[in-house]
C-alpha positions in Angstrom: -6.8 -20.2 10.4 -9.8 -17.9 11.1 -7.3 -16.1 14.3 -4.9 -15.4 12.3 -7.4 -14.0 9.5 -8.6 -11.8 12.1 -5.2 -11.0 13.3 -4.3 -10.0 10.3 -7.9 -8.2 9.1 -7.6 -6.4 13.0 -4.1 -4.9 12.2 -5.1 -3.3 8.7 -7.9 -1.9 11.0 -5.6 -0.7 13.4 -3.2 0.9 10.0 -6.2 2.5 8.8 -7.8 4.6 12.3 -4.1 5.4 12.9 -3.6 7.2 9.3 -7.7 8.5 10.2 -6.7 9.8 13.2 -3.8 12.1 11.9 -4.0 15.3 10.2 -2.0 15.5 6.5 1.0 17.0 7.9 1.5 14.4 10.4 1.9 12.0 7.8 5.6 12.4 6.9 6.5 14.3 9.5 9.9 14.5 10.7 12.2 14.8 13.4 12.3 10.9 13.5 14.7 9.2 11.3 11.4 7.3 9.8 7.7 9.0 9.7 4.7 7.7 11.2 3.9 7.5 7.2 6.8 5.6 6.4 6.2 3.1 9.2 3.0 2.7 8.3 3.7 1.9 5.0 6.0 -1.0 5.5 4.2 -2.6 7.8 1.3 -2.7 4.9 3.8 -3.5 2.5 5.2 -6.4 4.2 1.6 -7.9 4.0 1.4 -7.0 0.7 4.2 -8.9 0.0 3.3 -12.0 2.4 -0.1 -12.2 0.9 0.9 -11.8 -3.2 3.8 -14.2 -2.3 0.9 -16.7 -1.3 -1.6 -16.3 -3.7 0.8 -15.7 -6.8 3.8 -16.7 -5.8 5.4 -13.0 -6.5 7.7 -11.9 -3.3 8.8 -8.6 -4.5 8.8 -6.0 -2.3 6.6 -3.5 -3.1 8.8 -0.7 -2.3 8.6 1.5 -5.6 4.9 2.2 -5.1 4.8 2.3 -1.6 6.9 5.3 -1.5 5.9 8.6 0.2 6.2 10.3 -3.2 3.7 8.1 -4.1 1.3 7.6 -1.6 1.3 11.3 -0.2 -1.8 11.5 0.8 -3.7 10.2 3.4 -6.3 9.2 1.0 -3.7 7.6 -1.0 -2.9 5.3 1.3 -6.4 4.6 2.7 -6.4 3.3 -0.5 -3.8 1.3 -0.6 -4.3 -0.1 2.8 -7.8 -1.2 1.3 -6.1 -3.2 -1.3 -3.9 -4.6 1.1 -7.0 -5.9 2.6 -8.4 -7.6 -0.8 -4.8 -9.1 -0.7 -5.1 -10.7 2.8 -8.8 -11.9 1.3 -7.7 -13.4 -1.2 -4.9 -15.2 0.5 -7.3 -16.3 3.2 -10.1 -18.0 0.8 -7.2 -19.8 -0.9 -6.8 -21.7 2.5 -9.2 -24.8 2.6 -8.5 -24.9 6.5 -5.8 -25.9 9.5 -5.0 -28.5 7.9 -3.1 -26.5 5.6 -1.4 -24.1 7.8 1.1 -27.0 8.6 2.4 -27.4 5.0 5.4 -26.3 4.0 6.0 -23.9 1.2 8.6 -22.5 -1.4 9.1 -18.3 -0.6 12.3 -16.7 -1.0 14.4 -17.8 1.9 16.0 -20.6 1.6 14.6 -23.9 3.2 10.7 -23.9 2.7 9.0 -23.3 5.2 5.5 -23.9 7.0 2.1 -21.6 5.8 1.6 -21.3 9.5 5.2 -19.8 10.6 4.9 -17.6 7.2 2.1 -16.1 8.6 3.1 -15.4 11.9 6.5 -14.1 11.1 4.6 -12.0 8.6 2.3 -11.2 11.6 5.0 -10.1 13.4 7.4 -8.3 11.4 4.3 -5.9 10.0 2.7 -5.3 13.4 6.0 -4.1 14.4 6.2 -1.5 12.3 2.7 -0.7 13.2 3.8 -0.1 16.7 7.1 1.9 15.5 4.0 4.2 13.7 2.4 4.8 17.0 5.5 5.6 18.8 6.4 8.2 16.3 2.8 9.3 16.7 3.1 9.9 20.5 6.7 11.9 20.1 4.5 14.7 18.2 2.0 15.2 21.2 4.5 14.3 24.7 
């Protein structure tokens, strides 16, 4: 359980020195079908959404206020990352340990399935769109 925690706490690090390391226009930048921004975003959003699916059982994607419009600032979504970390926090202390990882749980696909393989597909999906961020990063400088 601890990996994963710091899988999880090392990729909203990794979210957070990539929107630090870009100047404001970067942010939304386009040629690229999706911005860096965007990108960014859902990758935090899907652990948004993992991590207030686990600790209150709400799996709504939280696409209305993880829109650009909303979050058009890099402060803005400094912020936001930050309370994507309290999120993962939370959902990490409500683990008692390993044990647990292998129980299976009610989300909304539709078999349940285990805490462990929710995480990692989580995991997964969000540090893919971490690395779609960086690759939109290095078009802007090649």
């Amino acid at each position: 359980m601890d990996y994963l925690d710091g899988e999880f706490s090392r990729l909203i690090t990794n979210l957070k020195q990539l929107v630090n390391s870009i100047t404001p226009d970067v942010l939304y930048r386009r040629p690229p079908s999706v911005t860096l921004g965007e990108n960014l975003l859902r990758s935090a959003a899907t652990l948004e959404q993992a991590f207030g699916g686990l600790t209150a059982n709400l799996w709504d994607d939280p696409f209305e206020w993880t829109l650009p419009e909303t979050l058009s600032t890099t402060e803005l979504v400094n912020e936001y990352l930050s309370e994507v970390d309290a999120a993962r926090q939370r959902a990490f202390r409500s683990i008692a340990g390993d044990r647990e990882l292998t129980k299976n749980i009610l989300g909304p696909w539709e078999e349940p399935r285990s805490l462990f393989a929710v995480l990692v597909e989580t995991l997964i999906k969000a540090s893919d769109y971490h690395g779609r961020a960086v690759a939109t990063l290095k078009m802007f400088f090649e």
